[in-house]
PAKE-517271 format. One record per residue (C-alpha): x, y, z. Coordinates in Angstrom, 2 decimals. Layout:
# PAKE-517271
NODE  X  Y  Z
NODE  X  Y  Z;
...
END
This chain:
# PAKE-517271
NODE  X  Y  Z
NODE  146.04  -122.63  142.79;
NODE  149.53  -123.05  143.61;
NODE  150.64  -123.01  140.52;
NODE  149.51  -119.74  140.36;
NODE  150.78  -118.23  143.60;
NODE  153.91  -119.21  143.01;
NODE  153.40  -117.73  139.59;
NODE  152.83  -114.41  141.30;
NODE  155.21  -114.92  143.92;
NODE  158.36  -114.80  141.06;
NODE  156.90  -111.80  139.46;
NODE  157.45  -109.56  142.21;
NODE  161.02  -110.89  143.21;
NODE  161.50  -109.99  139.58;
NODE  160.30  -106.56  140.41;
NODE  161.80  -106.21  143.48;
NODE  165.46  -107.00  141.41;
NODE  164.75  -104.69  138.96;
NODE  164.09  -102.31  141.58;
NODE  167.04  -102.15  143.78;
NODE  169.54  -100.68  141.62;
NODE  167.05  -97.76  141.27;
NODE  166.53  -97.79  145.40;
NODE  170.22  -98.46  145.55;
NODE  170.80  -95.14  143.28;
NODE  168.73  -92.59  145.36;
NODE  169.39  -93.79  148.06;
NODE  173.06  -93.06  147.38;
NODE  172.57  -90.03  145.62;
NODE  174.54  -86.79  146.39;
NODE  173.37  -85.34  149.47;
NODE  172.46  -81.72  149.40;
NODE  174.70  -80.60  152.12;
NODE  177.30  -82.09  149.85;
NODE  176.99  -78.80  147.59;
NODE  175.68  -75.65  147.67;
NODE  173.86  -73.36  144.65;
NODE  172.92  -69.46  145.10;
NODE  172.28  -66.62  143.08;
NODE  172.43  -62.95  144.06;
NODE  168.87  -61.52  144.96;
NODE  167.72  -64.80  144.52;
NODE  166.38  -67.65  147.16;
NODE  168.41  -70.37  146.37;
NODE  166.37  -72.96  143.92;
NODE  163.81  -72.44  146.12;
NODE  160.86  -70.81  144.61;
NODE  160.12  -69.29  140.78;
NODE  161.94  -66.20  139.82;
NODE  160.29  -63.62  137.82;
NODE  162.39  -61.70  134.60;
NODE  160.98  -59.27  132.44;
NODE  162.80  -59.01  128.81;
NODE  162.16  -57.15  125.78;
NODE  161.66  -58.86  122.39;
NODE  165.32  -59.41  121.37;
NODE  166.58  -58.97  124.67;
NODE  168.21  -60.63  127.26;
NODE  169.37  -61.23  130.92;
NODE  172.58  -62.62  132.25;
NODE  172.33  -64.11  135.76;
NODE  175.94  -65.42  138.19;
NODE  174.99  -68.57  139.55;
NODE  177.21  -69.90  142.44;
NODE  177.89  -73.73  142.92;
NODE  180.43  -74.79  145.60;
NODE  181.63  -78.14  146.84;
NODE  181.34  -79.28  150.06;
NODE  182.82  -82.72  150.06;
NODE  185.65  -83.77  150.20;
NODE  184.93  -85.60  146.25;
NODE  185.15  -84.65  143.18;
NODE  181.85  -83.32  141.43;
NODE  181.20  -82.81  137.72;
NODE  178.41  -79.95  137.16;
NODE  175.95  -80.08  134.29;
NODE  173.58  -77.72  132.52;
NODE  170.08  -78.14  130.38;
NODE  167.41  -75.54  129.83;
NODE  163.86  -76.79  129.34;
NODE  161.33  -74.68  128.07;
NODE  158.41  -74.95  125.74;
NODE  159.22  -73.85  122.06;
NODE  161.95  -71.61  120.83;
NODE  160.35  -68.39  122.26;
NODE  162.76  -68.30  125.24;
NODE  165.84  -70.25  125.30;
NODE  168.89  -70.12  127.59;
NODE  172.62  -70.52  126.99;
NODE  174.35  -74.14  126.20;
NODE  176.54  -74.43  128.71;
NODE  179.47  -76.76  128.86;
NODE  179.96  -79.19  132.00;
NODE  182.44  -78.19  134.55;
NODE  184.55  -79.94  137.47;
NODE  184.99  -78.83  141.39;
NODE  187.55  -79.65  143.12;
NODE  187.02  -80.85  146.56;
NODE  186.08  -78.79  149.60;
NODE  189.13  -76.68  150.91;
NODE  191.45  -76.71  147.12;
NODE  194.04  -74.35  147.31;
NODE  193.82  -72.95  143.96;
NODE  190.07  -72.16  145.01;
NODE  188.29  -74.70  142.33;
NODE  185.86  -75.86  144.78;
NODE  183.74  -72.56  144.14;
NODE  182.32  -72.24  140.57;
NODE  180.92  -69.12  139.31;
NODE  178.46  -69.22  136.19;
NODE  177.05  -66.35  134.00;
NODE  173.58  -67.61  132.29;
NODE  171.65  -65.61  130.45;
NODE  168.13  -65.79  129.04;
NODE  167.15  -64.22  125.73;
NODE  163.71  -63.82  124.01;
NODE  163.21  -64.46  120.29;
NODE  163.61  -60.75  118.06;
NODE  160.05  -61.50  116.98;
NODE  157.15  -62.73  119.12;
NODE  154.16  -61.65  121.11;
NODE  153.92  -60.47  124.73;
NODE  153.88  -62.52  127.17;
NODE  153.23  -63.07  131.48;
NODE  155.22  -66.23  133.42;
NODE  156.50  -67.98  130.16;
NODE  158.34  -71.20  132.46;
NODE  161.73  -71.82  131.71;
NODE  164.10  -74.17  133.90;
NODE  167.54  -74.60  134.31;
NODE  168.01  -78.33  135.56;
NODE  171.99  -78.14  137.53;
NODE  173.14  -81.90  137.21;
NODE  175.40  -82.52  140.01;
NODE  177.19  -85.79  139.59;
NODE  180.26  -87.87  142.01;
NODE  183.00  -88.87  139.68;
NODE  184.06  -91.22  142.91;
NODE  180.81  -93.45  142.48;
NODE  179.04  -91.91  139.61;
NODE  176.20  -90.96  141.96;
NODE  174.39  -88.09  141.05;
NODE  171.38  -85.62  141.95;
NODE  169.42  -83.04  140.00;
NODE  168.37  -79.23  141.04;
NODE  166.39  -76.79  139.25;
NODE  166.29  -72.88  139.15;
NODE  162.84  -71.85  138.15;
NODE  161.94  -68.80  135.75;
NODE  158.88  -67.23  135.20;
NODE  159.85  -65.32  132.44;
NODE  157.46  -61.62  131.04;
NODE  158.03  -60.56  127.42;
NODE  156.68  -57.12  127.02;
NODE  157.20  -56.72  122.86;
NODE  157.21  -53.57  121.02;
NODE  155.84  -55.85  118.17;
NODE  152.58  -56.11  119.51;
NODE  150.09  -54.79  117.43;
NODE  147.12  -56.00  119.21;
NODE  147.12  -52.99  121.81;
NODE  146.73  -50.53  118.54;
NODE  144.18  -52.17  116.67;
NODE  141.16  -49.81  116.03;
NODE  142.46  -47.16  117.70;
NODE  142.73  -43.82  116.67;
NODE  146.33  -43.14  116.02;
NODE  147.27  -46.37  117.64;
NODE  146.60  -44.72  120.80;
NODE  142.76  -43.46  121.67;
NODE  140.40  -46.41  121.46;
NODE  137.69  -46.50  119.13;
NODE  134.28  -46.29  120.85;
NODE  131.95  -45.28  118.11;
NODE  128.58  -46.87  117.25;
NODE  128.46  -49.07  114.49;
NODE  129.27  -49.05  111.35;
NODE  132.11  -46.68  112.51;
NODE  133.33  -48.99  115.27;
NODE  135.81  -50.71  112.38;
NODE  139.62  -50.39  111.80;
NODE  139.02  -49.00  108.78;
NODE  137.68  -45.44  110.33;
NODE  140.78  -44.88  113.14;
NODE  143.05  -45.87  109.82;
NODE  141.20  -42.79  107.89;
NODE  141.25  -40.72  109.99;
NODE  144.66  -40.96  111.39;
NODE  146.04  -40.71  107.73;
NODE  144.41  -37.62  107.25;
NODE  145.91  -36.21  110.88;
NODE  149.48  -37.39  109.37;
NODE  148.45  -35.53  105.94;
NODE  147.87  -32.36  108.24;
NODE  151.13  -32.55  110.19;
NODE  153.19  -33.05  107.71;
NODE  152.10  -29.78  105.85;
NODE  152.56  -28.12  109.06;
NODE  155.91  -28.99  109.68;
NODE  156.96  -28.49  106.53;
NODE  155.79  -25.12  105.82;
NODE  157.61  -24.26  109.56;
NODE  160.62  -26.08  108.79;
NODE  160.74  -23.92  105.63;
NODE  160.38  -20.80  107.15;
NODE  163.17  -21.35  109.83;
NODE  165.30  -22.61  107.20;
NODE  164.52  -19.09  104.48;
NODE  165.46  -17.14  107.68;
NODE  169.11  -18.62  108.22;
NODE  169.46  -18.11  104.30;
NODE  172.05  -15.26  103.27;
NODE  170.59  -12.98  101.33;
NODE  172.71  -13.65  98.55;
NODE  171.48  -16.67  97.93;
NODE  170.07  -17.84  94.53;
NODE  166.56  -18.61  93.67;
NODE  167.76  -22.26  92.79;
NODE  169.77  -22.68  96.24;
NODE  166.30  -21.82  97.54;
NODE  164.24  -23.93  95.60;
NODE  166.37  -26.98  95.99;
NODE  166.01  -26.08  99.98;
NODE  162.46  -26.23  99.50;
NODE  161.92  -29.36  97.55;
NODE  164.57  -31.49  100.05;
NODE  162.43  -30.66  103.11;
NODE  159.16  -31.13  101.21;
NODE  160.33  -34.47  100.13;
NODE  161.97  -35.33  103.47;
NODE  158.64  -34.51  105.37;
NODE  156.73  -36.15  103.04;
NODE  158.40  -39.36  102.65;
NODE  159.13  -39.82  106.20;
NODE  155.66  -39.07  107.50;
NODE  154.48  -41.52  104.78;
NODE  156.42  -44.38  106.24;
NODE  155.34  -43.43  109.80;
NODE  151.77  -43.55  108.96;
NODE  152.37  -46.94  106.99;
NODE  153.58  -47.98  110.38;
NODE  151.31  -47.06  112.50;
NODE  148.30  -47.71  109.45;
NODE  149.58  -51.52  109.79;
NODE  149.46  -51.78  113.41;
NODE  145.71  -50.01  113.44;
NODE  144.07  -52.26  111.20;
NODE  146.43  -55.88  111.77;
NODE  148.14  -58.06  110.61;
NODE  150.45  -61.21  111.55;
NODE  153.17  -59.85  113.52;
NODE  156.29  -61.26  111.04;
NODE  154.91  -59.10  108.33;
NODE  154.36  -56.45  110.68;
NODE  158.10  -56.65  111.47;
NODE  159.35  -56.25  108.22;
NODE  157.73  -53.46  107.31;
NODE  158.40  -51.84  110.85;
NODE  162.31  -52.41  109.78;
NODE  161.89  -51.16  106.20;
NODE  159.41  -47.78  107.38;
NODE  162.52  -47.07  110.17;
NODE  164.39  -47.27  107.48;
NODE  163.12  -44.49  105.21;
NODE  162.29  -42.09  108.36;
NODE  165.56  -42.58  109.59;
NODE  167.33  -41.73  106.13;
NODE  164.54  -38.85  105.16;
NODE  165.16  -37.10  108.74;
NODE  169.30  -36.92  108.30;
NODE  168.39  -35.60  105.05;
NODE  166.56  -32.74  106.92;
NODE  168.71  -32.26  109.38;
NODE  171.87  -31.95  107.03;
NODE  169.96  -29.45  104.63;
NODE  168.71  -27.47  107.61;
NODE  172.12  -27.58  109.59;
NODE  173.92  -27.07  106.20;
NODE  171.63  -23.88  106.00;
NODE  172.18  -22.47  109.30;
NODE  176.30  -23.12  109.32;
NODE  176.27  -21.13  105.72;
NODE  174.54  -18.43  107.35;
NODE  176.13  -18.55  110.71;
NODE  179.84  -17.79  109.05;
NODE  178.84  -15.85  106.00;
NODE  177.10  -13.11  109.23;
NODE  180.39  -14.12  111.44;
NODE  182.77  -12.83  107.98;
NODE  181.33  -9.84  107.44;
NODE  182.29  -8.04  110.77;
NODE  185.82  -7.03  111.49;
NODE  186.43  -8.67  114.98;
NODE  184.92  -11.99  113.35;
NODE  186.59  -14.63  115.83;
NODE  185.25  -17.68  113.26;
NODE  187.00  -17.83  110.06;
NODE  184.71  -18.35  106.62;
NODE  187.24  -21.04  105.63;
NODE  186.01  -23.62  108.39;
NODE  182.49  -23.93  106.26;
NODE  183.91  -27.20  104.32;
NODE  185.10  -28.34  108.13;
NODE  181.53  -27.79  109.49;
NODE  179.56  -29.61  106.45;
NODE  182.20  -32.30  106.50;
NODE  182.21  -32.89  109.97;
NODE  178.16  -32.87  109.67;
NODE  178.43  -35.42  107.42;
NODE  179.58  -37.65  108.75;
NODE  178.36  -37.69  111.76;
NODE  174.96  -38.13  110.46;
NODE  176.22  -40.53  107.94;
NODE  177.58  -42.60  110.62;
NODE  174.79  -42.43  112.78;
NODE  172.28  -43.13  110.57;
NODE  173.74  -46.43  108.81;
NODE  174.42  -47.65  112.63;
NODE  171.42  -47.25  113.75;
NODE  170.14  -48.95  110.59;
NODE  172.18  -51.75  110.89;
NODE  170.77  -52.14  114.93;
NODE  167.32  -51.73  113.09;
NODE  168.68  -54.82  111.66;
NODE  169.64  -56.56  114.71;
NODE  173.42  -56.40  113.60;
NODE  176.14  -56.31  116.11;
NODE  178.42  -53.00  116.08;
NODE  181.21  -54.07  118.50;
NODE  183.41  -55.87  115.87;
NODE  182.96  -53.06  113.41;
NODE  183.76  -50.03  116.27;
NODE  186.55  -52.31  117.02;
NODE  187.61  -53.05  113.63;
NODE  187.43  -49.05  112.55;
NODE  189.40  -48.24  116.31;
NODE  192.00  -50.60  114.96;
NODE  191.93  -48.99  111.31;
NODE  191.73  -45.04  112.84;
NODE  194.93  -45.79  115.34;
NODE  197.40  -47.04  112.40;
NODE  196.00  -44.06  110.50;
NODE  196.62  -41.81  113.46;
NODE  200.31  -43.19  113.69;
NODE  201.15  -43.20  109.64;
NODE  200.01  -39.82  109.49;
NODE  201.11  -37.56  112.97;
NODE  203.04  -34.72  111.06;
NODE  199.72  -34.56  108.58;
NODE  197.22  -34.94  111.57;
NODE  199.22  -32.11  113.59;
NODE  199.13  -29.71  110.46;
NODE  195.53  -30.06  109.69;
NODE  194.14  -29.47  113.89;
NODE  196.53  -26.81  114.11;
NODE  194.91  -25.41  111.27;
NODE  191.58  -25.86  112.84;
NODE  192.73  -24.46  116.09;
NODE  194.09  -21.12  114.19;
NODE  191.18  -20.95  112.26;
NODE  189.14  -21.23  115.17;
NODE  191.38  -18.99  118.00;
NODE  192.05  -16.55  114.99;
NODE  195.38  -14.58  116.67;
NODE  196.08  -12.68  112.95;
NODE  193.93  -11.79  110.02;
NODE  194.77  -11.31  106.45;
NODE  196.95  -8.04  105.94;
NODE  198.16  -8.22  109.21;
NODE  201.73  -7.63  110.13;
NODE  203.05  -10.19  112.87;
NODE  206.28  -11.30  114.29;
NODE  207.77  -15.01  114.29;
NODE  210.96  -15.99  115.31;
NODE  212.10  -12.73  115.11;
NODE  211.05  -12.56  111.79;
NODE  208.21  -10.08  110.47;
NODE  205.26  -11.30  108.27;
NODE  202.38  -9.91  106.80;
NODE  199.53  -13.02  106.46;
NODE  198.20  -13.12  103.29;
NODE  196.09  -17.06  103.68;
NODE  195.48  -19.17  106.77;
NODE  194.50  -22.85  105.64;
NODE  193.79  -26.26  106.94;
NODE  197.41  -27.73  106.38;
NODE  199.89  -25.05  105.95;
NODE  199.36  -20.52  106.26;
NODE  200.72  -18.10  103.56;
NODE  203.04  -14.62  104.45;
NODE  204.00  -12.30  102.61;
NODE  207.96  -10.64  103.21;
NODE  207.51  -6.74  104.80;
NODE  208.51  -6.09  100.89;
NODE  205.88  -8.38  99.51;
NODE  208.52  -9.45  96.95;
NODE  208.15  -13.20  98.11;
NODE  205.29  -15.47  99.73;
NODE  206.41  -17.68  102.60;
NODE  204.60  -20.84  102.86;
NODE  204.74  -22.12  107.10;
NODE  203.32  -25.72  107.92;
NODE  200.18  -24.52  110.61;
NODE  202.13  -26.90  113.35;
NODE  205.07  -24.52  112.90;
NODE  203.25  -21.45  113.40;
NODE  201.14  -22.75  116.28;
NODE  204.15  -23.70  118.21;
NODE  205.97  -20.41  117.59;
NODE  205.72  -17.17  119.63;
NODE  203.65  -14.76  117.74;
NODE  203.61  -10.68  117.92;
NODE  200.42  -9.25  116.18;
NODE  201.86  -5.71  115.67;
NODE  198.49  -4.65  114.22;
NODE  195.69  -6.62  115.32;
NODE  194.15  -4.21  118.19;
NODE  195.87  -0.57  116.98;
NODE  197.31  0.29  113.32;
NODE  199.63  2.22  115.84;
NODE  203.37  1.20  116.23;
NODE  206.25  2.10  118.31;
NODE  209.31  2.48  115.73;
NODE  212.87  2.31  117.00;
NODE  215.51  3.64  114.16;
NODE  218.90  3.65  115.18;
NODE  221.57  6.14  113.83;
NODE  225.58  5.05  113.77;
NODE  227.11  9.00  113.58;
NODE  230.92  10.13  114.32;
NODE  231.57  10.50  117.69;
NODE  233.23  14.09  116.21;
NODE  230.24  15.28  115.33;
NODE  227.70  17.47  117.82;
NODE  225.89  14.74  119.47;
NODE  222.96  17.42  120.64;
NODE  222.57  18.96  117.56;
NODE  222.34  15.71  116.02;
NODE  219.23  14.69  118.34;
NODE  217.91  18.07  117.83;
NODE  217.86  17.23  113.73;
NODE  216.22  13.59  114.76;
NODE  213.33  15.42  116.59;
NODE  212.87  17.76  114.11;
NODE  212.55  14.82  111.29;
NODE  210.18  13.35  113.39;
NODE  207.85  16.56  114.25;
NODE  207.61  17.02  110.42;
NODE  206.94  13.37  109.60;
NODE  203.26  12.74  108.19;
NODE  203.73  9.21  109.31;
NODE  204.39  10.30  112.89;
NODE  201.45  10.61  115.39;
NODE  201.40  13.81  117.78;
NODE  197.94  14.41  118.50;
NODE  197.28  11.46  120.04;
NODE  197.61  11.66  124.05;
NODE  197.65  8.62  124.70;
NODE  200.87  8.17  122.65;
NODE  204.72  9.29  123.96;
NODE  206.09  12.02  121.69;
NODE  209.05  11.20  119.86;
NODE  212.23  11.05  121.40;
NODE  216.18  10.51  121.12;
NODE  218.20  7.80  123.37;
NODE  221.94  7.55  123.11;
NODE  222.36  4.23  123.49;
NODE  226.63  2.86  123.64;
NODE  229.89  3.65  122.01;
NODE  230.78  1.76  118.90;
NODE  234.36  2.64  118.47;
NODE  234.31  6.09  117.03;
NODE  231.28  6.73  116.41;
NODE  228.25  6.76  118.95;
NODE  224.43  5.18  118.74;
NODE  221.69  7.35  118.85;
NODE  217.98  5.61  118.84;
NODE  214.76  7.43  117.31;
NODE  211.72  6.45  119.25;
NODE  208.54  7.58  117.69;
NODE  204.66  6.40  117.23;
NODE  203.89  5.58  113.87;
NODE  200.35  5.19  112.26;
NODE  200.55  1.88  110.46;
NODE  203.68  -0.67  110.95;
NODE  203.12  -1.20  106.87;
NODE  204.96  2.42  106.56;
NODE  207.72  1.22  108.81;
NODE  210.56  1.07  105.73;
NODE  209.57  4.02  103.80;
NODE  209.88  5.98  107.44;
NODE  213.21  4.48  107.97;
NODE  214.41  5.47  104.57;
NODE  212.90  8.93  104.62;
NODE  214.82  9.80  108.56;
NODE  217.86  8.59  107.48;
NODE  217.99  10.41  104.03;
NODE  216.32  13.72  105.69;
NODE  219.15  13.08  108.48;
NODE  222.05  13.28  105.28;
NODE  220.32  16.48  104.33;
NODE  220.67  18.14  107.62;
NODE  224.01  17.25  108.25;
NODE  224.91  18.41  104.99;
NODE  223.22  21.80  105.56;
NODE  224.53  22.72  108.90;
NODE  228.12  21.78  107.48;
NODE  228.55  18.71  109.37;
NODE  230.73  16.28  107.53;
NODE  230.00  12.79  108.48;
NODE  233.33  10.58  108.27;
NODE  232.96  7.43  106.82;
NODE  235.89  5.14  105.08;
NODE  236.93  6.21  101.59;
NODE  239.22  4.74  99.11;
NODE  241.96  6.86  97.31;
NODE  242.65  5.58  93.67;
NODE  245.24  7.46  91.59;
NODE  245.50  6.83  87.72;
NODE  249.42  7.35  86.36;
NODE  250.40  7.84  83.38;
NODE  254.54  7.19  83.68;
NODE  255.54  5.20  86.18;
NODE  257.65  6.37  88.37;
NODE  261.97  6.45  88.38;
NODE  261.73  4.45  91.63;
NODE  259.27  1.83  90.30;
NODE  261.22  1.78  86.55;
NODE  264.28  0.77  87.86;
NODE  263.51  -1.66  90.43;
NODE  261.47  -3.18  87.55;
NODE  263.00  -6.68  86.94;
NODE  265.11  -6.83  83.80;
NODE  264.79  -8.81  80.89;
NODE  266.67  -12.05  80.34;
NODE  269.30  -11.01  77.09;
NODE  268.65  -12.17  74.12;
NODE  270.68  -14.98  72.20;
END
């Protein structure tokens, strides 16, 4: 009997051993006023905190943890949660510095974030836990907190709230044998079949309507058969969608095809939208072109279609790719990087080709008209993306301007508004000669010009200026209205000729520097004998 007390009496001093270290470490564990953890909106680690997600998602929460001791303390992470559904970020340990550091370690500020698996099932108060291991590098004491999550999934992948329902959306209350999948399936394919023939036969019309009506039967019928083809293919791949989701089906199948049906819709609507906006900008500038005040130039059609394109080439392969669950940032950041040396390389080229936009688009000359550049005079003949074509007043040469040049000069459109033009012709005569009968002769040119406007009101008559003394002669200035600037030089050549004539008739000589030359025969005595002699012969 003793023999067996004493037997008993040894096993619990054994337990009692092997339990003190374990008393001996809670009961010098890190005390909770030793540290403090907090989270905005968020009670603390008291309590379970609800998060809602999307399949694929995530949420990022800033946990505080701050030292309140005067040790050091080494901070730990681990998420536990059931399965791979939910998981949470691996985070690294950390160190605070004591209570009161200088350089502000004792205060440690941690994003975490929670993200739910791109394929899975809703649902309500999935528990996840985020165990904070708070350990004293001074004794290698230690304590353990926890930040509860209730975490809510609500999936776009969930077929079950479509199933045998009527376009995935009306529920399916008929008596049997109609209560099945397979009659909401039917019967939304044949509402799909309907729509689709509706919006094509619309899409059609508005499309014919923007057409010029020079178009050919083949640029019609290749309109037609794109937004037949479009409509069809991408209501086919909606319905597939939607077909899958009515009757079932295990949701990573269900996925895929979601992925490969957004897909085809997404590449068969920028195929309508580029043949449709490729109709209407064709029609918009062709309509624009044929009035005279146009203020939108036919030549920015290739700008238009290319700037269409790719715009809906580029948004359609990114949102494809985020179909995909790919990440855009490195490749925005990659083509930022690529665009800015591009931009750099090329400034003179970039500057030629949006100045040639912003003439094409601001339009301050057409072709044929005369303007004035650097006090220079031009007639346009071709405004283009990179450089614009002139014409001399003669039209005996073509002048070829980068656009950036002409956009950053001064320009005089002497026949944009009014034909009309105010000529000024001056007229160098003898100051010997009668200065009022000459201005008499000027008017009188001028009266009998054709190119001369008098019947206009709203025009000043032609008149005579004297304008200074050059030596001896004076300057005399004919200022007249004159139908079209493009007559300008034949006008000046036909007053100054008729102003020869009229001088001439009246008997009013007009000085002007002459040369004698006198052909001799002999020379003369003088000149013979002051010619050099000969040396004598030997």
């Amino acid at each position: 009997m003793r023999g067996r007390f004493a037997a008993v009496a040894l096993v619990i001093v054994m337990l009692a051993i092997c339990f003190v270290p374990v008393c001996s470490d809670d009961s010098d564990a890190v005390a909770s006023d030793e540290y403090k953890i907090s989270m905005p909106g968020w009670s603390g680690t008291k309590g379970r905190n609800p998060v809602t997600l999307e399949n694929g998602g995530s949420h990022t929460f800033t946990i505080y943890i701050q030292n309140l001791s005067s040790s050091v303390l080494d901070v730990a992470f681990n998420t536990v949660a059931p399965g791979k559904m939910i998981h949470g970020d691996n985070l690294t340990n950390l160190t605070l510095a004591p209570a009161g550091d200088k350089s502000g370690n004792d205060l440690l500020k941690q994003e975490y974030t929670l993200a739910a698996a791109d394929v899975m099932p809703s649902i309500d108060n999935f528990p996840v836990n985020l165990v904070i291991r708070i350990t004293d590098l001074t004794d290698d004491t230690y304590t353990l907190e926890t930040i509860e999550f209730d975490v809510s999934v609500a999936s776009s992948y969930d077929i079950s709230v479509s199933q045998n329902k009527f376009l995935g959306i009306f529920d399916n209350n008929l008596p049997a044998p109609f209560n099945t999948p397979i009659v909401p399936f039917l019967v939304t394919l044949l509402v799909y079949i309907v729509a689709a023939l509706v919006i094509m036969k619309v899409l059609i019309i508005i499309a014919t309507r923007f057409m010029k009506d020079n178009s050919s039967d083949r640029e019609r019928k290749v309109m037609r058969m794109t937004i037949r083809s479009g409509v069809f293919f991408a209501a086919a791949a909606l319905f597939v969608d939607v077909g899958i989701r009515i009757i079932g089906t295990e949701l990573g199948i269900y996925h895929t095809v979601h992925n490969i049906m957004l897909t085809i819709i997404t590449v068969m609507v920028a195929l309508i939208i580029w043949q449709i906006y490729s109709v209407i900008i064709d029609y918009l500038l062709w309509k624009l072109g044929q009035e005279e005040e146009s203020f939108i130039d036919p030549t920015l059609l290739p700008i238009f279609s290319v700037v269409g394109k790719i715009v809906l080439c580029v948004g359609s392969v990114a949102f494809i790719l985020h179909i995909y669950g790919m990440d855009l940032s490195g490749i925005l950041l990659s083509a930022g990087i690529v665009t800015l040396g591009i931009s750099l390389g090329a400034q003179s080229v970039l500057s030629q080709f949006f100045s040639g936009i912003v003439l094409l688009l601001t339009r301050p000359f057409n072709r044929g008209e005369y303007v004035e550049m650097n006090g220079r005079t031009f007639i346009v003949k071709r405004v283009k993306l990179m450089y614009t074509e002139f014409y001399g007043v003669e039209k005996d040469r073509v002048v070829t301007m980068p656009n950036n040049a002409v956009v950053a000069s001064t320009i005089i459109n002497m026949s944009k508004y009014d034909k009309a033009y105010r000529m000024y012709i001056d007229f160098e005569i003898p100051a010997s000669l009668d200065v009022k009968k000459v201005e008499e002769f000027l008017l009188q040119l001028a009266e009998e010009s054709v190119y001369v406007m008098h019947d206009d009101a709203k025009y000043r008559r032609p008149r005579v200026k004297f304008m200074d003394f050059k030596g001896q002669s004076v300057q005399l200035r004919l200022d007249a209205t004159i139908r079209n600037f493009e007559d300008l030089p034949e006008i000046q050549s036909e007053m100054k000729r008729g102003l020869f004539v009229k001088l001439a008739e009246a008997g009013m000589e007009a000085s002007y520097s002459k040369l004698k030359v006198s052909v001799k025969d002999k020379p003369d005595v003088q000149e013979a004998s002051e010619a050099p002699k000969s040396a004598p012969s030997e």
